[in-house]
C-alpha positions in Angstrom: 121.6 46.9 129.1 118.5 45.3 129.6 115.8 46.1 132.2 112.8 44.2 133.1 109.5 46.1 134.3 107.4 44.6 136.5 103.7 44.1 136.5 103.8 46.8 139.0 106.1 49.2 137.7 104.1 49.4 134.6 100.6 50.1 136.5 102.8 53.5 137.6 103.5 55.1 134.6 104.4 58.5 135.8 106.7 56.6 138.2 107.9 54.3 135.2 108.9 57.1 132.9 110.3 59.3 135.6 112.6 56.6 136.7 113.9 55.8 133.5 114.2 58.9 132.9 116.5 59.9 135.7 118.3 56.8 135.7 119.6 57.5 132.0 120.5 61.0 132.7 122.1 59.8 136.4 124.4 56.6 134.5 125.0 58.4 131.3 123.6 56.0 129.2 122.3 56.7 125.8 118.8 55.2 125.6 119.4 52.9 122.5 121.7 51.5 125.2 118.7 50.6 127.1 116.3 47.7 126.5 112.7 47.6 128.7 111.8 43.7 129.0 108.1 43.1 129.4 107.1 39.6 130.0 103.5 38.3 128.3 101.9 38.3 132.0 103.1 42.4 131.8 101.5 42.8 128.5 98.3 41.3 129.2 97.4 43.6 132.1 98.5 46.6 129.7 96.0 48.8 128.2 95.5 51.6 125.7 97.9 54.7 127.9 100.3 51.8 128.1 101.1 51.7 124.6 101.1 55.0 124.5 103.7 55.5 127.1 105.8 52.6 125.3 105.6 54.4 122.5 106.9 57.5 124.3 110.3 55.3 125.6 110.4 54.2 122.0 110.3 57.5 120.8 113.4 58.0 123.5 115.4 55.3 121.9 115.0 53.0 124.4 114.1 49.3 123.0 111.1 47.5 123.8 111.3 43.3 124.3 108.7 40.6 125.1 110.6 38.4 127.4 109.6 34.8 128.0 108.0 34.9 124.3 105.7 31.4 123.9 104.6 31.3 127.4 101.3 32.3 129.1 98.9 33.3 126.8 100.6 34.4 123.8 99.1 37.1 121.8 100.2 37.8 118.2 98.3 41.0 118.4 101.3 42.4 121.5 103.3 42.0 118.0 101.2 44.3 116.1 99.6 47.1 119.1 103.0 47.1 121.3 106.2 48.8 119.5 108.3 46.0 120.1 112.0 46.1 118.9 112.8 42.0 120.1 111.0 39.1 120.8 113.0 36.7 123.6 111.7 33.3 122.9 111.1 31.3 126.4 113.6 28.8 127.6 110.8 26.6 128.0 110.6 26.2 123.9 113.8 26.3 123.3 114.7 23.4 125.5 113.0 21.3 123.4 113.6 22.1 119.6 116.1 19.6 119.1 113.1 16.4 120.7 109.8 17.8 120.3 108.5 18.6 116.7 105.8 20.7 117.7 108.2 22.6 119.7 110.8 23.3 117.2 107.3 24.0 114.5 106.9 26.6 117.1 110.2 27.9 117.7 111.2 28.1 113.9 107.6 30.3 113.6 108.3 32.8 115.9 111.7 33.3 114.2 110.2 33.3 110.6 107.1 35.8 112.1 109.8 38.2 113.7 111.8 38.0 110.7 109.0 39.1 108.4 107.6 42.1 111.4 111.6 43.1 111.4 111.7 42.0 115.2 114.9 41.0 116.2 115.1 37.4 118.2 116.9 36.0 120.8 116.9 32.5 122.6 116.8 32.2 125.9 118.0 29.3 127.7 120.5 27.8 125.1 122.1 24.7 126.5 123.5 22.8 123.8 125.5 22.8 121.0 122.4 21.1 119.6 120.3 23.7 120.3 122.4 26.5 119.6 123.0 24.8 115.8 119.5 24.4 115.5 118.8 27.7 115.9 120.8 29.0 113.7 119.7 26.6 110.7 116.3 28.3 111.5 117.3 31.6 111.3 118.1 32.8 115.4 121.4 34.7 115.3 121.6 35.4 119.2 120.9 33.4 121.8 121.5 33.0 125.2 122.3 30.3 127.8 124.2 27.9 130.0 125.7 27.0 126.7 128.0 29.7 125.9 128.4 31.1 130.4 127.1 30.7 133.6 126.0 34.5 134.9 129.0 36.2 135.5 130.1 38.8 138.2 130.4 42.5 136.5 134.7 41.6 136.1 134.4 38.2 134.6 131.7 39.8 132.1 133.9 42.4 131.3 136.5 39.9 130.1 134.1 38.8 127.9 133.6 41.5 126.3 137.0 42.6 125.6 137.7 39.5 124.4 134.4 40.0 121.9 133.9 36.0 121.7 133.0 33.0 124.2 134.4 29.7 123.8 131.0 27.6 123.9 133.8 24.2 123.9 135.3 25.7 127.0 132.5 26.8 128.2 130.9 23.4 127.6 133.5 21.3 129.9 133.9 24.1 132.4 130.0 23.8 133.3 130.1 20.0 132.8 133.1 19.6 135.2 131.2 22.1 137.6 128.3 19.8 137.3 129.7 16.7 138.0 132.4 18.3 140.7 128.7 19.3 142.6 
């Protein structure tokens, strides 16, 4: 399950780690369970007792995330201060890998540079099978997107789930017949 803190949230860290705190004990859910999102806007507002309290839901088990990866002013040094457990690269890249070089250059280097911190990846905003192949010839084994489902009520994910795979074909023409249906 994955959480994203606000700007706000993170400027109340007593509140923050309370919160989490009691939410985890409340829904039973194991903190490796649990990953906090933190966008780069989040990050750059973030000083020195905000690592430290990352560090602290770290040390929980909870799993720490820079969402939206590539936007805003990215900072390589969030990769080497904040204890970061996956990078999300923005939709914003990844919509472009398969007809931009310099956006698949950048795309590909964030997957080699996560690879080689041990930073697990995902891509956000995955639309086509295009995209979706070219990230995996680079290296991105998870990925998400229009591509493999349209957000889902709490049932319909549950399916998915127990079925453990998507059909991306289905998938594919569902959204396309959706599309063109609208």
């Amino acid at each position: 399950m994955a959480v994203n803190v606000s700007g706000i949230q993170i400027k109340r860290l007593d509140d923050l780690v309370k919160n989490i705190t009691e939410s985890l004990a409340k829904s039973r859910i194991k903190p490796c369970s649990m990953e906090i999102e933190l966008t780069e806007t989040v990050l750059m507002e973030a000083s020195q007792k905000h690592f430290d309290v990352l560090g602290r839901l770290r040390e929980m088990g909870l799993h720490i995330a820079i969402d939206d990866f590539g936007t805003g002013y990215s900072s390589l040094k969030y990769l080497t201060v904040f204890p970061v457990n996956r990078l999300k690269i923005a939709q914003e890249l990844v919509f472009h890998v398969t007809d931009e070089l310099r956006n698949a250059t950048v795309v590909k280097a964030a997957i080699r540079l996560a690879g080689e911190l041990e930073i697990a990846v995902i891509a956000e905003g995955v639309e086509t099978e295009a995209q979706a192949q070219f990230l995996l010839a680079s290296g991105c084994g998870n990925a998400q997107g229009y591509f493999y489902s349209r957000p889902v009520n709490a049932e319909s994910a549950a399916i998915l789930l127990r079925r453990g795979r998507i059909d991306t074909k289905k998938t594919a023409q569902h959204n396309l017949k959706s599309a063109t249906a609208a």
